[in-house]
C-alpha positions as CSV (number, residue, x, y, z in Angstrom):
1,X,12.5,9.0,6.2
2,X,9.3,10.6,6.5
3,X,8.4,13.2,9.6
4,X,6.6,11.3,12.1
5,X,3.0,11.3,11.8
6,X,0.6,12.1,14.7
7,X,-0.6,9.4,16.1
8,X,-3.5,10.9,17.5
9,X,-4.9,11.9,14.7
10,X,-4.9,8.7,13.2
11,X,-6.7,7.2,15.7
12,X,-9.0,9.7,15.1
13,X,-8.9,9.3,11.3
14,X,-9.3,5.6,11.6
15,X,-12.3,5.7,13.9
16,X,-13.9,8.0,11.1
17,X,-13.3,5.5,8.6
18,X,-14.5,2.6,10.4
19,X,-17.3,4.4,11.4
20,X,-18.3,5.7,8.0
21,X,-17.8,2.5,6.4
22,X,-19.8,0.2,8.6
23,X,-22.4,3.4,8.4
24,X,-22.5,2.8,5.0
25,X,-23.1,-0.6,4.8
26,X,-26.4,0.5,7.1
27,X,-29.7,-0.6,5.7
28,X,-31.9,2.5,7.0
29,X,-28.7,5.0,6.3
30,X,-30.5,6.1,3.3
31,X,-27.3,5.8,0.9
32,X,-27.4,5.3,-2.9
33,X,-27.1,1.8,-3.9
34,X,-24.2,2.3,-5.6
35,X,-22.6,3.7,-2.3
36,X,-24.0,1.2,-0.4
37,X,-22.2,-1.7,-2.2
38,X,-18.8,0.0,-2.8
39,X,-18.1,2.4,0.1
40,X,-17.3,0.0,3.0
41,X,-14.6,-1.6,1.4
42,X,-12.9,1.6,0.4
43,X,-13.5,2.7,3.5
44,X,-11.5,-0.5,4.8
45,X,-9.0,-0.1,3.4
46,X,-8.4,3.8,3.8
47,X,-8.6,1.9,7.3
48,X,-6.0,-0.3,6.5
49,X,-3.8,2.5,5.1
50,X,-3.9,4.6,8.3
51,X,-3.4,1.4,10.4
52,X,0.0,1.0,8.8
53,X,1.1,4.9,9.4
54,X,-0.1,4.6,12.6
55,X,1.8,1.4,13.6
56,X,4.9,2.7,11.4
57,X,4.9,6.6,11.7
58,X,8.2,7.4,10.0
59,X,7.2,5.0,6.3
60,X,7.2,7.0,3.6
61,X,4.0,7.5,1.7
62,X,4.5,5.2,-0.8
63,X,5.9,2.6,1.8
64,X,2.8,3.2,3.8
65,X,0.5,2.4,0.5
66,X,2.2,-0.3,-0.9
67,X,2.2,-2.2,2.7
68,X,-1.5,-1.2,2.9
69,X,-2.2,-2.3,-0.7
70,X,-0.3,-5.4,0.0
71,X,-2.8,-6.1,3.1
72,X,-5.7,-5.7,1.2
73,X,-4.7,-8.0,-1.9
74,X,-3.6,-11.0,0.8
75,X,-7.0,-10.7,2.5
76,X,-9.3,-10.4,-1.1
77,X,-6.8,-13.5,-2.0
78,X,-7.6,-15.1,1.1
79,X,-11.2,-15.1,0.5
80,X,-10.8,-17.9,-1.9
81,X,-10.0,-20.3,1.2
82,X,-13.0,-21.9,2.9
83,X,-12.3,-24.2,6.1
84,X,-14.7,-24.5,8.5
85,X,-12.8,-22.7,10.8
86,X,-12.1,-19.6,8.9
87,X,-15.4,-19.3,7.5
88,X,-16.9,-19.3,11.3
89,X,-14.4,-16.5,12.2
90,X,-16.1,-14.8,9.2
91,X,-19.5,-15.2,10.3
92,X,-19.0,-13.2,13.3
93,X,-19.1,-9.2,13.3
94,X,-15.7,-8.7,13.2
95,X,-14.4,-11.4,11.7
96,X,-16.5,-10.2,8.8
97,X,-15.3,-7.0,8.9
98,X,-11.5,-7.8,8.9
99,X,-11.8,-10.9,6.6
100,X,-14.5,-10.4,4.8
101,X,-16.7,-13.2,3.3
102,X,-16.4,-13.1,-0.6
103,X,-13.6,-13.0,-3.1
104,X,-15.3,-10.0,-5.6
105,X,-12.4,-8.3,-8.4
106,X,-14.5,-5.0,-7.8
107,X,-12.8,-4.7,-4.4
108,X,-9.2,-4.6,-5.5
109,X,-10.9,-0.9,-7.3
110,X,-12.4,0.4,-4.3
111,X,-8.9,-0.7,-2.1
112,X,-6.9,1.2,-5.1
113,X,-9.4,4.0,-4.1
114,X,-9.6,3.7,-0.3
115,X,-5.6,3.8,-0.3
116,X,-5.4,6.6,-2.9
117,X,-7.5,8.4,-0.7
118,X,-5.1,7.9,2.0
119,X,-1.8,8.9,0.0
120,X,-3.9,12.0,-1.3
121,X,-4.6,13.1,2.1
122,X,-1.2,13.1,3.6
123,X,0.2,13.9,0.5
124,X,-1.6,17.3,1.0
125,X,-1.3,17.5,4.6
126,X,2.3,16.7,4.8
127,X,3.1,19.0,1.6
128,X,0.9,21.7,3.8
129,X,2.8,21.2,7.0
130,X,6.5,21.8,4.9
C-alpha cells in the first residue's frame, strides 16, 4: 500500500485541471487550435485520475491509473448510447462536461495522456517525498 496522499492538494490539483480544461475549451482564450480541440479532454481525465487518489488515498499508482483509465473508456464507450434522456443530461453544462456528447477514438489518446500526466506527477512527487 501506497503512503496516503494529501487530500488537500488534490482538491487543489483537481480545481486546476478543471479549470484549465474548461479554459481551454474557451473561444476568446487565444489557444492554438490544435490545443483547443485536444486539451480539455486530457485535462478530464487528469481530472478523473486525481478524483480516484483523492476518493482512494492509499491505491497504488498503477491502481489509481488503471481505475481512472477504466473511467474514462466506460464514459467514451458510453457515448455510443443515445436516449432521450441521456442525451438531455448531456446538453446541460455539466452533464456535458462529465459525459461528454461524442464518441471520438482521438479521446482514448488524450485520456492515455491526461492519466500519464497524472502517474508522472506523483510518480515524481512521491519518489521526491522518499
Amino acid at each position: 500500500m501506497s503512503p496516503p496522499r494529501n487530500r488537500f492538494l488534490y482538491v487543489i490539483l483537481m480545481l486546476a485541471a478543471a479549470a484549465a480544461g474548461i479554459g481551454s475549451r474557451m473561444q476568446d482564450a487565444g489557444v492554438p487550435e490544435f490545443i483547443a480541440q485536444y486539451a480539455g479532454d486530457t485535462f478530464w481525465a487528469l481530472f478523473v485520475y486525481l478524483g480516484v487518489g483523492f476518493l482512494a488515498p492509499r491505491l497504488s499508482i498503477r491502481t489509481t491509473a488503471l481505475i481512472a483509465g477504466s473511467i474514462a473508456v466506460l464514459d467514451e464507450v458510453s457515448q455510443l448510447y443515445h436516449a432521450p434522456w441521456i442525451d438531455a443530461v448531456r446538453q446541460t453544462n455539466v452533464g456535458g462536461l462529465i459525459l461528454g456528447y461524442g464518441f471520438l477514438w482521438s479521446d482514448f489518446l488524450c485520456y492515455l495522456a491526461g492519466i500519464l500526466i497524472g502517474v508522472a506527477g506523483e510518480y515524481f512527487l512521491l519518489r521526491k517525498k522518499t
